[in-house]
DRENGU-35193 format. One record per residue (C-alpha): residue number from 1; x negated, z, y negated. Coordinates in Angstrom, 3 decimals. Last residue first. Example, Ala and Ser with C-alpha at 12.3 -4.5 7.8 and 13.67 -1.06 7.14 Angstrom:
<atoms>
<atom nr="2" east="-13.670" up="7.140" north="1.060"/>
<atom nr="1" east="-12.300" up="7.800" north="4.500"/>
</atoms>
This chain:
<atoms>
<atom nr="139" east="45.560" up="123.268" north="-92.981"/>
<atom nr="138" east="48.015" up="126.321" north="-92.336"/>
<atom nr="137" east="46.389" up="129.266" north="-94.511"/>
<atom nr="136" east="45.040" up="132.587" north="-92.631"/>
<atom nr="135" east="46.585" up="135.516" north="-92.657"/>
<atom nr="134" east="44.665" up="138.442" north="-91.661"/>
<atom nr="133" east="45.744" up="141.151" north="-89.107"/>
<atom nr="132" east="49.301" up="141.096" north="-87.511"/>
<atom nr="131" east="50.151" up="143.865" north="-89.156"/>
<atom nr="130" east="50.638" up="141.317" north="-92.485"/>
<atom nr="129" east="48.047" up="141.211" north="-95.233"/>
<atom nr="128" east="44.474" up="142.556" north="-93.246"/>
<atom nr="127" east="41.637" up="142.640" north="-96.665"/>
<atom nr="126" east="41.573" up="146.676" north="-95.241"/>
<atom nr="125" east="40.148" up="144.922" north="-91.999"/>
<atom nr="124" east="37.295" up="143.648" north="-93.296"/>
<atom nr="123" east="35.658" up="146.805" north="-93.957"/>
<atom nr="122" east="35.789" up="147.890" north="-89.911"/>
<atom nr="121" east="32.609" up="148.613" north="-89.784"/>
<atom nr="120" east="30.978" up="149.585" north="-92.741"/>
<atom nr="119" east="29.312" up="146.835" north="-95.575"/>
<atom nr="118" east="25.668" up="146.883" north="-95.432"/>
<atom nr="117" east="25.479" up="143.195" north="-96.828"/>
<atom nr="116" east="22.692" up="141.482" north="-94.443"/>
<atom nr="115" east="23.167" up="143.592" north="-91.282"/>
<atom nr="114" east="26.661" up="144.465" north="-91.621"/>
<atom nr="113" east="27.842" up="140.294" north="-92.430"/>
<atom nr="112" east="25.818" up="139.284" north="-89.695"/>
<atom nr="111" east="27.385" up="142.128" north="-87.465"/>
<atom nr="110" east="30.782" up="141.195" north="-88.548"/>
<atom nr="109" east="30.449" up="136.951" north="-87.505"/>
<atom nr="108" east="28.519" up="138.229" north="-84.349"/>
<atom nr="107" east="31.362" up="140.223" north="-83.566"/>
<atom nr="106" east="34.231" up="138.059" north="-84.385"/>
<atom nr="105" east="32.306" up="135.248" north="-82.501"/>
<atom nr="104" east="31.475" up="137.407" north="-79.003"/>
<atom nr="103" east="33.580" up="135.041" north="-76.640"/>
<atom nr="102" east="35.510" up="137.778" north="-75.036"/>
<atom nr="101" east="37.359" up="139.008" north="-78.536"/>
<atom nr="100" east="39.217" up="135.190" north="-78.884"/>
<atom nr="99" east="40.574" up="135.931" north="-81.941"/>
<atom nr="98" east="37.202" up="134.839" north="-83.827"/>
<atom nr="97" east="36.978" up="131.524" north="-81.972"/>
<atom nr="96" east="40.635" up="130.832" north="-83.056"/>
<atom nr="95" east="40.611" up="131.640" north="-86.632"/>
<atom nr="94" east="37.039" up="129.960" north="-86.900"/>
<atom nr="93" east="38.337" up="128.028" north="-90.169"/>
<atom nr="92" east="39.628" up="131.604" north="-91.424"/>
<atom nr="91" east="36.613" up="133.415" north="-91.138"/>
<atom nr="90" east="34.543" up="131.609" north="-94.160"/>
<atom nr="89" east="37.543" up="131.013" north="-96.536"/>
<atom nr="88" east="39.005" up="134.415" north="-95.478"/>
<atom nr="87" east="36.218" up="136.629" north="-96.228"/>
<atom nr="86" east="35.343" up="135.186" north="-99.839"/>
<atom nr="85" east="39.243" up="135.385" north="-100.126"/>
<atom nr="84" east="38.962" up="139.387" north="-99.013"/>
<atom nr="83" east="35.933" up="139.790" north="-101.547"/>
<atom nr="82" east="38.229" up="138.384" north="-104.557"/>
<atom nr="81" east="40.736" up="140.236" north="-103.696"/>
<atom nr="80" east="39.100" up="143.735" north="-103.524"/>
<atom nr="79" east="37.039" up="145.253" north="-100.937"/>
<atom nr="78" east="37.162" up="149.096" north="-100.837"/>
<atom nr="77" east="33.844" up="150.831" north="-100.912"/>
<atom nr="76" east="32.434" up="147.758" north="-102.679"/>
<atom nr="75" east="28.603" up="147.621" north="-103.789"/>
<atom nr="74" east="28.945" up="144.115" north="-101.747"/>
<atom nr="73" east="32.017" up="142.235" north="-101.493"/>
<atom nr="72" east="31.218" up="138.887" north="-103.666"/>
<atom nr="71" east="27.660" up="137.794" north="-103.277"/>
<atom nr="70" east="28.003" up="139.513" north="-99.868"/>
<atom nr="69" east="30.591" up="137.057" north="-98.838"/>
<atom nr="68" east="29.120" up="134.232" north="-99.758"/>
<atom nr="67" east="25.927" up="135.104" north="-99.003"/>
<atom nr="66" east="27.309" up="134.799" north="-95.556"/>
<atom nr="65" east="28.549" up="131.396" north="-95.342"/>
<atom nr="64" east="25.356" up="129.907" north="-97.096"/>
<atom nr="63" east="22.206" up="131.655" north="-95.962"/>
<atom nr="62" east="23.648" up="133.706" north="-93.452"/>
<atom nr="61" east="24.656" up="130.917" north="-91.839"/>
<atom nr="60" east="27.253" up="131.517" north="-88.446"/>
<atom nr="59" east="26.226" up="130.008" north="-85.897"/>
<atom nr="58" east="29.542" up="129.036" north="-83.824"/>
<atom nr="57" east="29.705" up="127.695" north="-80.004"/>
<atom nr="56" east="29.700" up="131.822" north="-79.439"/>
<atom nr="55" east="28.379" up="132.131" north="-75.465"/>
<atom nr="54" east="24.688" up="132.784" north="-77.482"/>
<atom nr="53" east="23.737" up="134.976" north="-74.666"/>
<atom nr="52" east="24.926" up="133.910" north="-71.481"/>
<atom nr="51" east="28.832" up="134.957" north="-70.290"/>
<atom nr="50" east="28.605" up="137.371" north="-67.335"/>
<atom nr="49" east="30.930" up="139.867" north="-68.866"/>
<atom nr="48" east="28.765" up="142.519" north="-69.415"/>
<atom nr="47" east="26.233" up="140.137" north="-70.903"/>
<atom nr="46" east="28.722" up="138.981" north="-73.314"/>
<atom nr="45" east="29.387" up="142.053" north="-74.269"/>
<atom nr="44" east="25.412" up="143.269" north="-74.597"/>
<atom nr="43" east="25.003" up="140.368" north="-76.944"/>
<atom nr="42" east="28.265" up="140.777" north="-79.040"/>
<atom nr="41" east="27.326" up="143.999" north="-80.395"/>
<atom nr="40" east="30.589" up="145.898" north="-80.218"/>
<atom nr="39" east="32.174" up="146.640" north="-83.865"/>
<atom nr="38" east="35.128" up="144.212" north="-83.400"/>
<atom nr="37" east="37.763" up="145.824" north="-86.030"/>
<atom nr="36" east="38.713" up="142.583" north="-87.669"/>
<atom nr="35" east="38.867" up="140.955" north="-84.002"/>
<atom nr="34" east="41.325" up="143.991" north="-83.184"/>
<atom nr="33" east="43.297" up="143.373" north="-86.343"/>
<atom nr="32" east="43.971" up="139.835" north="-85.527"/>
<atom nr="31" east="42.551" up="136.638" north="-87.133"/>
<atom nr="30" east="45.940" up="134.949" north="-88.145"/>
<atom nr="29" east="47.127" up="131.411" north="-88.488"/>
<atom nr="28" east="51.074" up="130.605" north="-89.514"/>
<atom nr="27" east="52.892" up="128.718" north="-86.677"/>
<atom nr="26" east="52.604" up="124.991" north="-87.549"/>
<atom nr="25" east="56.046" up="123.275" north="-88.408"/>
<atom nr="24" east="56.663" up="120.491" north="-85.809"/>
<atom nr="23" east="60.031" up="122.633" north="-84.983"/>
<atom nr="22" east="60.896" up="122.201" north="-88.411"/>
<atom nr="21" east="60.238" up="118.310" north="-89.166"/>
<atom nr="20" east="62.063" up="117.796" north="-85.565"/>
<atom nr="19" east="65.480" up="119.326" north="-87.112"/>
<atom nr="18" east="65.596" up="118.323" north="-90.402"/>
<atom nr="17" east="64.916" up="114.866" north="-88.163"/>
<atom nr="16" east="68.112" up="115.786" north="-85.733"/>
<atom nr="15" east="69.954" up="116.548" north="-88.486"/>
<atom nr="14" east="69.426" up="113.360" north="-90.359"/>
<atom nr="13" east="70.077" up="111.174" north="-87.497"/>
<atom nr="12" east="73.206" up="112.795" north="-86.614"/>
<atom nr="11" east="74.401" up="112.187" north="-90.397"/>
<atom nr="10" east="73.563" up="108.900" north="-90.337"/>
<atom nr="9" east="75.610" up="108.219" north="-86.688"/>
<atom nr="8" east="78.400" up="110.422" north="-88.074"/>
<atom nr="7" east="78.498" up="107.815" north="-91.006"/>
<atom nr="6" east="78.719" up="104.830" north="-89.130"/>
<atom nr="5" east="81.227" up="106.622" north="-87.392"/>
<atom nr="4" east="83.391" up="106.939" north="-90.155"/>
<atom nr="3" east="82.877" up="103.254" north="-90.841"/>
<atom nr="2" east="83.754" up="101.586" north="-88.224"/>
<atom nr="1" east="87.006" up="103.621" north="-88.030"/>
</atoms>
């Protein structure tokens, strides 16, 4: 009897940690459609909404995070993997920020990216992979 309930004591404990390691998971990271899509300049937004200019705690470098980008999306009507990742490894460690439309990010982030590539609003929203907008990997 000792035993059998030795073993129901094991096996409880190895459900209830299949169990914990699943719920402590992280949810899958996504910068939405409607951040891809952001077209309005962030400075009259944010004045809109009371929020002083520069509200974004990100400055996004054109020199490094940028060129990035346009070294590998530009001349592109439709952006192809390799301009989507360029996209996603800059974007994707501001997933929050750039979700959050009333902070401005996801539209200074786009309006950077307009002014010194060219590309059309809206481009980065073709490199979406779910309807949920753009994954983004689980660090």
């Amino acid at each position: 009897m000792g035993s059998s309930a030795a073993a129901a004591a094991v096996l409880l404990c190895v459900a209830l940690s299949v169990v914990a390691a699943a719920s402590a998971a992280p949810e899958p990271r996504f910068i939405t459609m409607e951040a891809l899509k952001a077209t309005e300049p962030a400075s009259s937004r944010k004045l809109m909404m009371g929020f002083p200019a520069g509200f974004c705690p990100v400055q996004f470098d054109e020199r490094k995070q940028i060129t990035k980008i346009a070294n590998k999306c530009r001349g592109q009507e439709v952006p192809l993997p390799s301009c989507c990742e360029a996209f996603r490894s800059v974007a994707c460690p501001y997933s929050a920020l750039l979700d959050d439309v009333t902070n401005g990010c996801s539209v200074d982030l786009l309006m950077k990216i307009h002014d010194f590539c060219r590309m059309p609003a809206g481009y980065f929203a073709m490199c979406g992979d779910s309807t949920m907008g753009l994954s983004c990997p689980v660090s």
